[in-house]
C-alpha positions in Angstrom: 38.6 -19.0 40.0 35.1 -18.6 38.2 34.1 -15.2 36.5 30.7 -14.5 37.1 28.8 -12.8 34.0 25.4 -11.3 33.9 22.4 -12.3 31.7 20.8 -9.2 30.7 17.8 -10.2 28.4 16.3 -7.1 26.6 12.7 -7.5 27.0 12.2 -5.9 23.2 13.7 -8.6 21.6 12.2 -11.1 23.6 8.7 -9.8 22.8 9.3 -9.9 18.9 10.6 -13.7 19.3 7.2 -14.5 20.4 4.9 -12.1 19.1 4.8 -9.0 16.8 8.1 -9.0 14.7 7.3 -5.9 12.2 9.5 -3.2 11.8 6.7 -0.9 10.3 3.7 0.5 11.7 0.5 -0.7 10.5 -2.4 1.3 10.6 -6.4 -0.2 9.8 -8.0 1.1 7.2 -10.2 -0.2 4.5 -10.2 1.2 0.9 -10.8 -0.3 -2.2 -8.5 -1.5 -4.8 -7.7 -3.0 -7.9 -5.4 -5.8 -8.3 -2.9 -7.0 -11.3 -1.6 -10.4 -10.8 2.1 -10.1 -12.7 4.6 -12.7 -14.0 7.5 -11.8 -16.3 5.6 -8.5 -17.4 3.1 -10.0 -18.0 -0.7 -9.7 -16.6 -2.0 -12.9 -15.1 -5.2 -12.2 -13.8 -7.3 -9.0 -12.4 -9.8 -8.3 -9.8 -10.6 -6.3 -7.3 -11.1 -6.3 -3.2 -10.0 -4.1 -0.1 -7.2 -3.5 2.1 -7.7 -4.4 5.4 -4.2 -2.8 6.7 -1.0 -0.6 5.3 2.1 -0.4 6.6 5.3 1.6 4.9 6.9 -1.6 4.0 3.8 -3.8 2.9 -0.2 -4.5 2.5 -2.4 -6.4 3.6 -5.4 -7.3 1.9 -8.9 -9.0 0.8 -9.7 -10.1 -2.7 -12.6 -12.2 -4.2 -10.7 -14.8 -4.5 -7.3 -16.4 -3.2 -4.3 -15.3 -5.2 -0.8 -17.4 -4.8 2.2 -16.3 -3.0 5.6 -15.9 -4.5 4.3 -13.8 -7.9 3.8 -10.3 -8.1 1.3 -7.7 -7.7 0.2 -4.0 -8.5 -2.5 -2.9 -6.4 -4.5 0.5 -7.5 -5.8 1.8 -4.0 -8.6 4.1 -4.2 -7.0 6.9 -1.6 -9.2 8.7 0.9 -8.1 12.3 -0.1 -8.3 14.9 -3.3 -5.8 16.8 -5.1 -6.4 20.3 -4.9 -10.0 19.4 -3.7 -10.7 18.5 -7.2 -8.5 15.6 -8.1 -9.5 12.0 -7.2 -6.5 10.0 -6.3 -5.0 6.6 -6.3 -2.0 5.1 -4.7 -0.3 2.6 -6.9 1.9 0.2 -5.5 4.1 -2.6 -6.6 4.9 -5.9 -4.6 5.5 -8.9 -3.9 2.9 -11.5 -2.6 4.4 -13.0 0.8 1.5 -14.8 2.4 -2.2 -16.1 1.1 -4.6 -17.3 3.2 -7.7 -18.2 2.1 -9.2 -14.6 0.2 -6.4 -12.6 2.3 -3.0 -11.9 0.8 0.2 -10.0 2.1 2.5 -8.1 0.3 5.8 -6.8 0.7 5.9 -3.3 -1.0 9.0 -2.5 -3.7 7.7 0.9 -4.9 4.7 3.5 -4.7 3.4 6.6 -6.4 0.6 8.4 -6.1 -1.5 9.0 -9.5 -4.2 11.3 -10.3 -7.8 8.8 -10.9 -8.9 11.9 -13.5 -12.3 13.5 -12.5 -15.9 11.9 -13.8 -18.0 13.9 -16.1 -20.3 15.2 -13.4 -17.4 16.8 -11.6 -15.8 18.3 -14.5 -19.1 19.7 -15.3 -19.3 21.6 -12.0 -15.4 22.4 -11.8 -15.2 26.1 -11.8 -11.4 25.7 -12.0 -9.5 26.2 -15.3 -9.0 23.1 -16.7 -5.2 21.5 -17.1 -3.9 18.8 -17.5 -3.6 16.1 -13.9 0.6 15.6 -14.8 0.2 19.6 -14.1 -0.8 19.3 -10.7 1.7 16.5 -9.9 4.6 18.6 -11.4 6.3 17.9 -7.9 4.3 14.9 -6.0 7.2 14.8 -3.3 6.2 18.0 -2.1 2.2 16.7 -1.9 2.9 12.9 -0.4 5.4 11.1 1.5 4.7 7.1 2.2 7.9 7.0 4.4 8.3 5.3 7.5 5.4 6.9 9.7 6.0 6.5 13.5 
């Protein structure tokens, strides 16, 4: 006598064999950066370039000229909102370079923070707000910015 079994296929796996296999969320948005190229603490090379995408668990991005997988990387994104509407700020990130092509690299992301870019003379000249210091302002960044897993 011969059991019969059934073949159920889940059509969500199926999909990420053949086509999109992220976990993360990316989201399109171009902003510029800064790049250190890092081995053994030590700075390689800089530059700078854009990002093309952001996800929670990496970045992809466009330099001004190809940079080679396998070493590391801290980019210095130049973020798209203010601290207190007087505070430029940057999004630091550390990573690991996963895929090059041509002037696009790929990172996988090991840690972020968010960092204060400090204010240009012509702002601080116009700032009616007492002046502290930017560590002030970030006395509890958690409570400001989150870079978890967005769905």
């Amino acid at each position: 006598m011969q059991s019969k079994r059934a073949l159920i296929v889940d059509t969500n796996a199926a999909a990420g064999i053949a086509g999109e296999r992220r976990q993360d969320r990316r989201y399109e948005i171009q902003l510029d950066l800064r790049w250190r190229l890092i081995r053994r603490r030590r700075v390689l090379e800089t530059g700078t370039g854009h990002t093309i995408d952001l996800s929670s668990g990496g970045i992809h991005f466009e330099t001004d000229r190809p940079l080679p997988a396998g070493l590391n990387v801290e980019l210095s994104i130049a973020w798209p909102a203010m601290l207190h509407n007087m505070a430029p700020l940057q999004l630091v990130v550390s990573g690991k370079i996963v895929r090059s092509s041509g002037r696009r690299t790929a990172i996988q992301k090991y840690q972020h923070e968010f960092r204060t870019a400090g204010l240009g003379a012509e702002r601080r000249a116009t700032s009616s707000a007492p002046s502290r210091p930017p560590t002030s302002l970030l006395a509890q960044p958690a409570a400001y910015f989150s870079m978890g897993k967005m769905h």
